[in-house]
N, C-alpha and C positions, 0 to 999 in steps of 0.2 A: 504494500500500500504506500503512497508518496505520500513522502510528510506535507502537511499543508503549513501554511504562513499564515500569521495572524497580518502581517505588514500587507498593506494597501498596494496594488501595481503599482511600478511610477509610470509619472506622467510622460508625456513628449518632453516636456521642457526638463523635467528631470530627468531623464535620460540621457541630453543634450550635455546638459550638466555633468553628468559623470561622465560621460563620453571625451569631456573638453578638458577636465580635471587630470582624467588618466593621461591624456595627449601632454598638457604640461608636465604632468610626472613623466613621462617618457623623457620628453626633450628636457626635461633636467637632468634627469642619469645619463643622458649623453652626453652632454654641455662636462657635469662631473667626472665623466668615463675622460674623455678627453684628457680634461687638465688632468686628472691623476696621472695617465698613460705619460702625459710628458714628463712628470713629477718623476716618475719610477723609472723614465729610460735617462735623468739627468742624474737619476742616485745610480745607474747600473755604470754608466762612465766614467763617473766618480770612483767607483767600485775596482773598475780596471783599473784604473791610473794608482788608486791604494787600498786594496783588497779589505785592510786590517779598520778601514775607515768605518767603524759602529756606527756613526751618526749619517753616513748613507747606507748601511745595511736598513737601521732604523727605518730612514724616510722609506726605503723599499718595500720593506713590509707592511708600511704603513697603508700604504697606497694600494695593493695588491688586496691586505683586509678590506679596505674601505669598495673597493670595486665591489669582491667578494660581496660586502651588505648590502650594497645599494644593491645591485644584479638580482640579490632575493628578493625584491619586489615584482618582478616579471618574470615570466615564463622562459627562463633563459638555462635550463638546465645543464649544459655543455661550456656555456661561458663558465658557471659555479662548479664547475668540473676541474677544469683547467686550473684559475687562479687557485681554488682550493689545493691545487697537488703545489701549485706554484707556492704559495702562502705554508705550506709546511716545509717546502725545502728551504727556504728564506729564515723560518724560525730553527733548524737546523745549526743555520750560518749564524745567527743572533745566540744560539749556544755558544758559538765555537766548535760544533761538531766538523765543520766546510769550512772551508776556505773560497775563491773565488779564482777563478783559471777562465784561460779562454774561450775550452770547448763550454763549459758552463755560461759563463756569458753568453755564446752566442745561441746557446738553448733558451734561458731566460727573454733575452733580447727576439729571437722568434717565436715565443710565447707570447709579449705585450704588442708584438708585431699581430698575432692571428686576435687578438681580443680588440686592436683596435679595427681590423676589416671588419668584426663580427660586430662591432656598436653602432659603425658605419653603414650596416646592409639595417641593423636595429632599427636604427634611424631613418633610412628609406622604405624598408620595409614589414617594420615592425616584428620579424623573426628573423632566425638566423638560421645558416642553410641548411639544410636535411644530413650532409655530411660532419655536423659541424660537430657531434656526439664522440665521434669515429675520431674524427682530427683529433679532439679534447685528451681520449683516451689513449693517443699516441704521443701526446705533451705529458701527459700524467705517468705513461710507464718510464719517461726520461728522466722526469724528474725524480721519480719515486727508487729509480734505481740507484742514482748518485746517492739518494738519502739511504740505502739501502748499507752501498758501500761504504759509506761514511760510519754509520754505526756499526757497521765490522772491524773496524778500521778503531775506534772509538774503545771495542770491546776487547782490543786484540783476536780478535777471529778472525783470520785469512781464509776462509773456505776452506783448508784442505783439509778437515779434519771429518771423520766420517759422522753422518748427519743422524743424531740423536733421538728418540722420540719424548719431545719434551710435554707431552698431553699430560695433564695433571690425573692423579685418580679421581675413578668415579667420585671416590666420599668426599675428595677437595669440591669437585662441581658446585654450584650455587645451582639450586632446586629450580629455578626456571631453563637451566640447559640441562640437565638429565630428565623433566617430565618433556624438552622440546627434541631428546635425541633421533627418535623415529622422523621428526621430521627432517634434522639436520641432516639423517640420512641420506632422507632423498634430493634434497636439496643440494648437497657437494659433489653427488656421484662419483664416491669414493676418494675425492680429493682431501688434503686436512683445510680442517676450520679455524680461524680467529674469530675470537667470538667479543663481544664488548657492549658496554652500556652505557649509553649517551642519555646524558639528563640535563636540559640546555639549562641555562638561567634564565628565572624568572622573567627578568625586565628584557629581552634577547631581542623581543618583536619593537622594542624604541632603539636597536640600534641597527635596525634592518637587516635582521635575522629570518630564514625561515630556517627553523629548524627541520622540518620535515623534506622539504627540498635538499637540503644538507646530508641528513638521514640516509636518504635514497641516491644520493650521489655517492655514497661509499664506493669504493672499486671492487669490482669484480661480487657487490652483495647477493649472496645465495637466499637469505633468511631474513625478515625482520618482524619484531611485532613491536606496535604501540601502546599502551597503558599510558597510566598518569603515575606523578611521583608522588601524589596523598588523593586521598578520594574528594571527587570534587562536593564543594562546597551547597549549601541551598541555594534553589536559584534568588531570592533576596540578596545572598554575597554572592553572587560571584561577580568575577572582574573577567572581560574577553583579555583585557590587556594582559593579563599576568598568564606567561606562561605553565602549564601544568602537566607536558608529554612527559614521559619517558620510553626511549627506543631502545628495545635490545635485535643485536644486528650478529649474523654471522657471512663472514667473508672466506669466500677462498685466497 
């Protein structure tokens, strides 16, 4: 049965309205996509010229989040694809895990390259193009592997050493992955799982967060469910504002 609405149609002129609303939020996050992009590719120059430079690592990541939140506001799944793999190897480098080299640079630098065509088609065309998921996921294995190698590198792990089964016991499990195993099952097709549980913050949707769009951009996610993180409230309190998901996610 469809839920019904107590809320009244709108009108023409409020339609108009929203229709004219969303149009200027659009051509803001591009207007803002912009500047950041230059902002990020004048901290990535910086970067080459002095790798060890924190305060253009800073700006970089700075810019990279801020795209990341604004972009949750539209339908732009593949952009929040991309920067998101971008925006964890950058906090890598804000560890000290990386360092900055050329072939890196010019991965980075063809990253803020493919996000500014994609803002630009945004902008003409209010989507981005049907490959552009495909593309994302080919910036994201690059980046994801330097991050990779870096925490080996980090841990003293070279690879060579023969590969471990580090699965925790059943009785370590937390009680929502051993009643969801049968399904994880089917779900990996025999590959191994990372399994994790994302519980955004509260206030996440004022700094132009979706978490659920986030959620679902995981790489390679086999499994997910949603719940909340306390039972929701009467309808009297409750607040749409305030965050209340919790996602538990597993990944090949």
């Amino acid at each position: 049965m469809p839920l019904r609405s107590n809320q009244p149609p709108l009108t023409a002129a409020e339609e108009a309205a929203r229709a004219a609303e969303t149009a200027d939020l659009a051509a803001s996050f591009v207007e803002e996509t912009r500047t950041l992009l230059e902002e990020a590719n004048s901290a990535l120059l910086t970067l080459e010229r002095n790798p060890d430079d924190a305060e253009a690592i800073n700006a970089l990541f700075r810019c990279v989040h801020s795209i990341k939140g604004a972009a949750g506001l539209f339908d732009l799944p593949a952009l929040i694809h991309l920067v998101h793999a971008g925006e964890d190897l950058l906090g890598a480098m804000r560890e000290g895990l990386l360092s900055i080299d050329g072939e890196l640079a010019d991965q980075l630098l063809a990253g803020l390259d493919r996000v500014g065509r994609w803002n630009e088609q945004f902008r003409a065309e209010g989507t981005l193009p049907p490959e552009a998921m495909e593309e994302a996921r080919g910036f994201a294995t690059l980046y994801r592997a330097r991050l990779d190698q870096a925490r080996m590198t980090a841990t003293g792990n070279d690879g060579s050493a023969e590969p471990v089964d580090a699965a925790p016991p059943r009785d370590r499990l937390p009680q929502w992955a051993i009643d969801a195993a049968p399904a994880f099952d089917q779900a990996a097709h025999g590959k191994p799982l990372t399994l994790a549980v994302y519980t955004p913050d509260e206030g996440c949707f004022f700094a132009g967060d979706d978490p659920l769009r986030l959620a679902l951009s995981t790489p390679e996610l086999a499994w997910v469910d949603i719940g909340t993180q306390v039972d929701w409230h009467e309808p009297v309190a409750f607040d749409p504002f305030a965050c209340n998901l919790r996602f538990r996610l597993a990944s090949t």
